[in-house]
Backbone as numpy.savetxt, mean C-alpha at the origin, in Angstrom:
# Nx Ny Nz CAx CAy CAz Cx Cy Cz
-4.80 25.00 -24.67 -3.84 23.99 -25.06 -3.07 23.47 -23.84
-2.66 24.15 -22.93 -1.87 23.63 -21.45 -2.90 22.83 -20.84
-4.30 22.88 -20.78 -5.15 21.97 -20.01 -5.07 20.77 -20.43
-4.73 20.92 -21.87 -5.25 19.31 -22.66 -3.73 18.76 -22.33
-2.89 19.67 -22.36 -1.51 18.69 -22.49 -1.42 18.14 -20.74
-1.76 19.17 -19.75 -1.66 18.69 -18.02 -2.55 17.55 -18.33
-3.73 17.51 -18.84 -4.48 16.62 -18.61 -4.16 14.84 -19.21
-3.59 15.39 -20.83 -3.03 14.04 -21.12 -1.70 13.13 -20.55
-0.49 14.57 -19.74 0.24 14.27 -18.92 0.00 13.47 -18.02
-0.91 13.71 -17.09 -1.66 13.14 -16.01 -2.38 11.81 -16.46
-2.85 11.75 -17.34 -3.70 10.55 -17.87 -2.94 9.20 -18.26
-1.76 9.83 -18.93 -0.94 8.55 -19.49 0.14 8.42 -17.95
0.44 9.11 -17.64 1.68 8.95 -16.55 0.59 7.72 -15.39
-0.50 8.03 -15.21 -1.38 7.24 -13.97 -1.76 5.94 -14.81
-1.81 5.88 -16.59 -1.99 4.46 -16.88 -0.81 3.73 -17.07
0.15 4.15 -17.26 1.09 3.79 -17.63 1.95 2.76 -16.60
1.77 3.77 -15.62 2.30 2.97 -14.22 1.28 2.05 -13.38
-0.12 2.25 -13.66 -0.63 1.59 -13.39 -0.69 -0.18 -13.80
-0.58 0.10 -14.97 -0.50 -0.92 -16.33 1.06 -1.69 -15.56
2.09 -1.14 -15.53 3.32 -1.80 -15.02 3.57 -2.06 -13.96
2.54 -1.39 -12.65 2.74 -1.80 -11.36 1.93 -3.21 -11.54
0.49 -3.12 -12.40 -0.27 -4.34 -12.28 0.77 -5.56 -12.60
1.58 -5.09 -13.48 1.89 -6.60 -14.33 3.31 -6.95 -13.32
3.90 -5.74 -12.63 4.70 -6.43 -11.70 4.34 -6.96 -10.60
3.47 -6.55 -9.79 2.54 -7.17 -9.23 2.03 -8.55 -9.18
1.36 -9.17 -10.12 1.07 -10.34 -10.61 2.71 -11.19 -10.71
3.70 -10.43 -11.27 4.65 -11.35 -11.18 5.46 -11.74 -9.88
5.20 -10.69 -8.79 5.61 -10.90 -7.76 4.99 -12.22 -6.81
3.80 -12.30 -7.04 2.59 -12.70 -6.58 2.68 -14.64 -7.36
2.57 -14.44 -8.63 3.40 -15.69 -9.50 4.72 -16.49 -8.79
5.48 -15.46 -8.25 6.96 -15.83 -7.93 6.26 -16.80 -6.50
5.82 -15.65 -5.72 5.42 -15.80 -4.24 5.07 -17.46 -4.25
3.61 -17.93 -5.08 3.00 -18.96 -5.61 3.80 -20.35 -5.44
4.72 -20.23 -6.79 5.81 -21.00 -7.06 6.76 -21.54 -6.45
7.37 -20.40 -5.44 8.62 -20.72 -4.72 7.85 -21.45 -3.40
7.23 -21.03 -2.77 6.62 -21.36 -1.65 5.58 -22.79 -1.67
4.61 -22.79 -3.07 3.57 -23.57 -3.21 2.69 -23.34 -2.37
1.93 -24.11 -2.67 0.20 -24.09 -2.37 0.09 -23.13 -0.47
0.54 -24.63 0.09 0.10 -24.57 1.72 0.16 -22.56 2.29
1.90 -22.70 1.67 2.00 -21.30 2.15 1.67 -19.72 1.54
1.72 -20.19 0.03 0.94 -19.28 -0.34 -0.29 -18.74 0.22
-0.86 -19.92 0.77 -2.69 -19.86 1.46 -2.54 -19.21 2.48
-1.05 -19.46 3.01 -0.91 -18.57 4.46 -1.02 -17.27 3.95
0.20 -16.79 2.93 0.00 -15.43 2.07 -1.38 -14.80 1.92
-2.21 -15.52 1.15 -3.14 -14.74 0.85 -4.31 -14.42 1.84
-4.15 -15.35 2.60 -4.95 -15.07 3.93 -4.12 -13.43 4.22
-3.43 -13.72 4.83 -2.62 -12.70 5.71 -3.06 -11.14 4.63
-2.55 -11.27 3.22 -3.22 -9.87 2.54 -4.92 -10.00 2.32
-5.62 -11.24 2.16 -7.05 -10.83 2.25 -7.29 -9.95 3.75
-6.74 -10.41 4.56 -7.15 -9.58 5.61 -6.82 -8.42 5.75
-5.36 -7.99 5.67 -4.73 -6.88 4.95 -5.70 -5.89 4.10
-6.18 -6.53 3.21 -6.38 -5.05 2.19 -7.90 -4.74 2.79
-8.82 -5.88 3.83 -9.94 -5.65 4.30 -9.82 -4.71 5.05
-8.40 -4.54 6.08 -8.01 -3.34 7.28 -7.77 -2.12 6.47
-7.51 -2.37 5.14 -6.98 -1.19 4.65 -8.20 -0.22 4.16
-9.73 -0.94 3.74 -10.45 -0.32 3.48 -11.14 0.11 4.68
-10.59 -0.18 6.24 -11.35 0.77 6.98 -10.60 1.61 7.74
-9.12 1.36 7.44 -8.66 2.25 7.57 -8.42 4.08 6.87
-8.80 3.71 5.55 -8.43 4.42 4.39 -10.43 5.22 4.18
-11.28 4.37 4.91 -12.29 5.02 4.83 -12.99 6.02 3.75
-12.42 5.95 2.88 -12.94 7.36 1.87 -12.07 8.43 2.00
-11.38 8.95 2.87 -10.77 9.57 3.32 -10.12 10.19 2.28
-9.14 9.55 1.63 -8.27 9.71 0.15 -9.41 10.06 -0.71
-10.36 9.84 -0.95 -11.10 10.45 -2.36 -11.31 11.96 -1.63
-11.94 11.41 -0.11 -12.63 13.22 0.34 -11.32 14.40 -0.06
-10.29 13.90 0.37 -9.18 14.70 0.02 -8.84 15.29 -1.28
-8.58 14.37 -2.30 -8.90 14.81 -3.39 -9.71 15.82 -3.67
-10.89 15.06 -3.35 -12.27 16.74 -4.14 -12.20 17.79 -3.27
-11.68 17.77 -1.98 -11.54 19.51 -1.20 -11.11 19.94 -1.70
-9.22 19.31 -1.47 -8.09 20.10 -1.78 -8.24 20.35 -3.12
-8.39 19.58 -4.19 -8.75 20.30 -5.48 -9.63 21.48 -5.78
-10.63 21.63 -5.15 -11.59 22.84 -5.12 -10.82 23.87 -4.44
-9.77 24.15 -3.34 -9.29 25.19 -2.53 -8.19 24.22 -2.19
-7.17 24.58 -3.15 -5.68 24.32 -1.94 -4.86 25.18 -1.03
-5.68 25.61 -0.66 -5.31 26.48 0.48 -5.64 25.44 2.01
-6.16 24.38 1.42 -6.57 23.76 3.11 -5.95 22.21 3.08
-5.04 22.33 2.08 -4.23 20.98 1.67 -3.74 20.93 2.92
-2.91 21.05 3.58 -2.31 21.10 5.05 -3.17 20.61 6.02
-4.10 21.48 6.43 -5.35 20.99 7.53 -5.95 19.26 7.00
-6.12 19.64 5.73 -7.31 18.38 5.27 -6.15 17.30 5.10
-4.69 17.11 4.74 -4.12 16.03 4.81 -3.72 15.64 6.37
-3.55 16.65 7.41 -3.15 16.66 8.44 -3.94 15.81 9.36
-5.27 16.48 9.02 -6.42 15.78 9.86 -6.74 14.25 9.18
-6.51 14.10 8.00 -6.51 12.35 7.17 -5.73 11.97 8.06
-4.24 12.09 8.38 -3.45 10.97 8.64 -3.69 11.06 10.41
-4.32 12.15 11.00 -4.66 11.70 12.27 -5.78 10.93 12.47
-6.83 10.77 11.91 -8.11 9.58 11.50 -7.67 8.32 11.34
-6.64 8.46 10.12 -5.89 7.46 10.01 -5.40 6.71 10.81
-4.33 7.30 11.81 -3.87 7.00 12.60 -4.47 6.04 13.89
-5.72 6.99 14.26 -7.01 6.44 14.95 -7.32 4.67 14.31
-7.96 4.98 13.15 -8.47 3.92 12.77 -6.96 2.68 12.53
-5.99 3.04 12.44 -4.80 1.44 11.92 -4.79 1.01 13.70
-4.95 2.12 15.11 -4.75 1.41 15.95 -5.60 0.48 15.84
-7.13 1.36 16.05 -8.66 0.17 15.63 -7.81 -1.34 14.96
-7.46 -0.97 13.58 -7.35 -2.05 12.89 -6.11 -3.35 13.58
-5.57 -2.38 14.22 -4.60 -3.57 14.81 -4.96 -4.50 16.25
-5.98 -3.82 17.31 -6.51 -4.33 18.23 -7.61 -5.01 17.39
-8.17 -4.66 16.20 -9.59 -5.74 15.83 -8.57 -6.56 15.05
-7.62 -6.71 14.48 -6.53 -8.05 14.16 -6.01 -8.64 15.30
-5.50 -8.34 16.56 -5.21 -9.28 17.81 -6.65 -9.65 18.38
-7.75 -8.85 18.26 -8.55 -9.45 19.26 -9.31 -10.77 17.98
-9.51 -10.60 16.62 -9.42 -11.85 16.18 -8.89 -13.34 15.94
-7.59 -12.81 15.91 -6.59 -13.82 16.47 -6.63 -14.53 17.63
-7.47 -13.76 18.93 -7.50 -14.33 19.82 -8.72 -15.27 19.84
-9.56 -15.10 19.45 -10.98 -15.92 18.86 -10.72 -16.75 18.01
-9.93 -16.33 17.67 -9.50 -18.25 16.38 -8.52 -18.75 16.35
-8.33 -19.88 16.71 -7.09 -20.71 16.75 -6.87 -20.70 15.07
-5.36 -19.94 14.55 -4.84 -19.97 13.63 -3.05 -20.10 13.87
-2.93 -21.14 12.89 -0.80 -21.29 13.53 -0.04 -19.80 13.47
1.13 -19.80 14.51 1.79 -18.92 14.81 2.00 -18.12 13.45
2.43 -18.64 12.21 2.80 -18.13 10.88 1.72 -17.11 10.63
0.67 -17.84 10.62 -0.13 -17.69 9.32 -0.42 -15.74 10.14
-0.61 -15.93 12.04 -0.78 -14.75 12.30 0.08 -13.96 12.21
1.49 -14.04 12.44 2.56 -13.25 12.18 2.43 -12.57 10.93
2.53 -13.73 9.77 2.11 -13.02 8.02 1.07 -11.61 8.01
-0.07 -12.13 9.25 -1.03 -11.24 8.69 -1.12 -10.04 9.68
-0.50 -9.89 10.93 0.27 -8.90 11.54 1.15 -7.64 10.89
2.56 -8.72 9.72 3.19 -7.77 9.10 2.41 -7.17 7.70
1.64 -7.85 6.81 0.60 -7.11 6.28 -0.32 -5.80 6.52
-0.70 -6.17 7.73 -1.77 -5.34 8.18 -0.91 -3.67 8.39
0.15 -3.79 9.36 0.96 -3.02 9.05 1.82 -2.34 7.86
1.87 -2.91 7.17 2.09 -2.73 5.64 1.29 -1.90 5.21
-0.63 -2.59 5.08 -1.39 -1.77 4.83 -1.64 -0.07 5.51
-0.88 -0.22 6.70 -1.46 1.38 7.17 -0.28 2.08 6.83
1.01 1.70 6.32 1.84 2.36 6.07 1.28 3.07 4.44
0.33 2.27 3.75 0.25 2.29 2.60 -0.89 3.39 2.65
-2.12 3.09 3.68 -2.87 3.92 3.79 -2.55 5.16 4.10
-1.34 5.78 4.74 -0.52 6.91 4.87 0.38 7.58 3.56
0.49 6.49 2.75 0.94 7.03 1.45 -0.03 7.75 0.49
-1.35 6.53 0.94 -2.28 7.21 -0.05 -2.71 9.13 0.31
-2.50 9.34 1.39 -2.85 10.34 1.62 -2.14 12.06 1.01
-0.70 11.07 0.97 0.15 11.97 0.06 -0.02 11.48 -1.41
0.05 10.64 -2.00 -1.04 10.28 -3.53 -2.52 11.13 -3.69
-3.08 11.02 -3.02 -4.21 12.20 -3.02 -3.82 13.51 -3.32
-3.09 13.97 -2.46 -2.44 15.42 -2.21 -1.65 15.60 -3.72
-1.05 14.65 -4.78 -0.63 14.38 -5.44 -1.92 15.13 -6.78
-3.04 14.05 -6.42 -3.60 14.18 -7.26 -4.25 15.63 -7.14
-4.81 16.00 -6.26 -5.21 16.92 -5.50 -4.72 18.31 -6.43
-3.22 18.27 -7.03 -2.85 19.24 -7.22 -2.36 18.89 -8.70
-2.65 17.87 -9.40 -2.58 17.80 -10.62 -1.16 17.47 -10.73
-0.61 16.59 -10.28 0.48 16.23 -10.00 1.01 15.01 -10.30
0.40 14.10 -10.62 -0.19 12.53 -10.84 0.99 12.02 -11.21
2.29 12.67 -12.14 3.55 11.95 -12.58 4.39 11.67 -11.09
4.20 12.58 -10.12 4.79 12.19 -8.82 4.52 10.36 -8.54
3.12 10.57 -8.32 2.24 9.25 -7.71 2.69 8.25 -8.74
2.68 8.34 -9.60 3.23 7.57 -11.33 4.17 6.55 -10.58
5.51 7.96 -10.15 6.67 7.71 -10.51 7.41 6.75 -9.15
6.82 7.01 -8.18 6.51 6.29 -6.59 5.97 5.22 -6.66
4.56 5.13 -7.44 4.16 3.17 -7.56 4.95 2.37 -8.18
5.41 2.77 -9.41 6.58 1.76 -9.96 7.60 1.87 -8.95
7.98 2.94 -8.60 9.77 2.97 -7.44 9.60 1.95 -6.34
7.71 1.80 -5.63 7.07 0.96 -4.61 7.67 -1.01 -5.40
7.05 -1.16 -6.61 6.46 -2.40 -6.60 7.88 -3.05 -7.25
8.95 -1.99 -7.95 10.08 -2.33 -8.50 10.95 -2.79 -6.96
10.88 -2.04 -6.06 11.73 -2.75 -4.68 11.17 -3.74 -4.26
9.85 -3.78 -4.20 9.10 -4.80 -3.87 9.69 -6.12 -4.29
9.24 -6.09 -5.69 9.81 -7.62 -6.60 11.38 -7.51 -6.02
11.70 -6.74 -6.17 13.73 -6.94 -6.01 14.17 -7.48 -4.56
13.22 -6.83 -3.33 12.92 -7.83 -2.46 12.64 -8.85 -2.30
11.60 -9.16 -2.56 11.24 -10.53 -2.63 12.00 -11.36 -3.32
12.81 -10.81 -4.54 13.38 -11.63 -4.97 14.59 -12.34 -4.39
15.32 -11.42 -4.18 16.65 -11.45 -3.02 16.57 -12.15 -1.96
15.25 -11.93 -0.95 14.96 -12.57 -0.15 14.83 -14.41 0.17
14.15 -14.59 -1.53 14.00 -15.54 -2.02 15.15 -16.54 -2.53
15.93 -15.93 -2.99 17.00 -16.59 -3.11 18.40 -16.75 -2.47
18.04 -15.90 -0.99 18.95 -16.17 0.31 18.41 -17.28 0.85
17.24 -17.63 0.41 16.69 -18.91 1.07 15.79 -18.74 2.33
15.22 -17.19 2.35 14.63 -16.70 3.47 13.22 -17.43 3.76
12.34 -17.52 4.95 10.89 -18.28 4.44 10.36 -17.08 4.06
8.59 -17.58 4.69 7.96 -16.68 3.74 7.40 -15.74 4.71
7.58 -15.66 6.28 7.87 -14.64 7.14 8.55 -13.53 6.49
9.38 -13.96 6.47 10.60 -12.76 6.06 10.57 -12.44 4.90
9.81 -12.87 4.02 9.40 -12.21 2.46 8.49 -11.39 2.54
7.25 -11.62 3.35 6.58 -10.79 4.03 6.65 -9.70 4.29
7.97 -9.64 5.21 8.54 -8.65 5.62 8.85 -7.35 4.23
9.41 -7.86 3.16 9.50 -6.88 2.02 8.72 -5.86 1.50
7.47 -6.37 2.21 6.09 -5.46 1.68 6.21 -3.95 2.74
6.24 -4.56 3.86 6.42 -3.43 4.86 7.84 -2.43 4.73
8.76 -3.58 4.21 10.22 -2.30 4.40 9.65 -1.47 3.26
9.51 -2.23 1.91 8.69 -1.25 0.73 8.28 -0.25 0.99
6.95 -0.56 1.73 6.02 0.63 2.21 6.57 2.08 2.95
7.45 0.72 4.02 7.98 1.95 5.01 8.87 3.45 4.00
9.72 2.54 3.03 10.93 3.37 2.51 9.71 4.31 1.26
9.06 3.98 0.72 8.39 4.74 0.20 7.17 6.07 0.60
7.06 5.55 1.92 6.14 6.80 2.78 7.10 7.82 3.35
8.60 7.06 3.16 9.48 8.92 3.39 10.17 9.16 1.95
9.69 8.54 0.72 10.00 9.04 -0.05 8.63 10.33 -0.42
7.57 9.78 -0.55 6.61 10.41 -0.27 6.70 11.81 0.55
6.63 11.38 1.43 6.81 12.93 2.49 8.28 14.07 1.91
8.91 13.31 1.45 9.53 14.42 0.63 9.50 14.85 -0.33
């Protein structure tokens, strides 16, 4: 009876927040759209298409491998997250010299690279979270990770929103994704 209840614990807490990060998400993203329009949105989504492309080589598998060790023996949770975020680490420099040395090969306006500069960074802050989300899951823990994506995407929108209605551009809205990230990878670590 405790397996089925950890297990349905875990099951609804990861849809639940999933389900509400998606839909805040989209509304952030809606807002982004709207306030800004077309031109700069395009800057936006450039800047995270490239973003979440750094993030999958930064993040490499890495987060699932973690998962299935440390779940089989957590006794090597320490070593095996330790050694993720030094790979990690390796690969966001990679990702940030293969983002300047593209930039330097294509004439793109000052914005659009800045946007996709503070993204990219965003993403490895995120790819460092995932590693403690793993470790999360790793240990059957999943209401943690739950309770951190909504805490992530709820500052997020409240950023952006604020931001938005100081009259900030869309540099500096930008910017919200990364403070997000940042303030949530030491919520994480604790």
């Amino acid at each position: 009876m405790k397996t089925a209840r950890r297990i349905t614990i875990n099951f609804l807490s990861l849809s639940i927040s999933e389900l509400v990060a998606k839909i805040l998400q989209v509304i952030t993203f809606v807002f982004i759209a709207r306030f800004f329009g077309s031109e700069e949105f395009g800057n936006f989504s450039f800047g995270l298409s490239f973003a979440l492309l750094a993030f999958i080589f930064i993040d490499f598998g890495l987060s699932r491998l973690l998962i299935r060790e440390v779940s089989r023996n957590r006794k090597i949770a320490n070593k095996y997250a330790s050694n993720s975020l030094a790979v990690k680490f390796f690969l966001s420099i990679i990702s940030l010299v293969g983002t300047y040395a593209f930039f330097r090969l294509f004439d793109y306006p000052w914005d659009t690279q800045i946007i996709t500069y503070i993204m990219v960074s965003s993403v490895i802050l995120q790819a460092f979270n995932e590693t403690f989300y793993s470790i999360f899951k790793a240990f059957e823990r999943m209401h943690y990770e739950s309770m951190i994506k909504v805490l992530r995407i709820l500052m997020l929108l409240s950023l952006v929103l604020l931001f938005s209605l100081k009259g900030y551009n869309l540099v500096t809205i930008v910017l919200a994704f990364l403070i997000s990230e940042f303030i949530i990878l030491f919520v994480s670590i604790g």
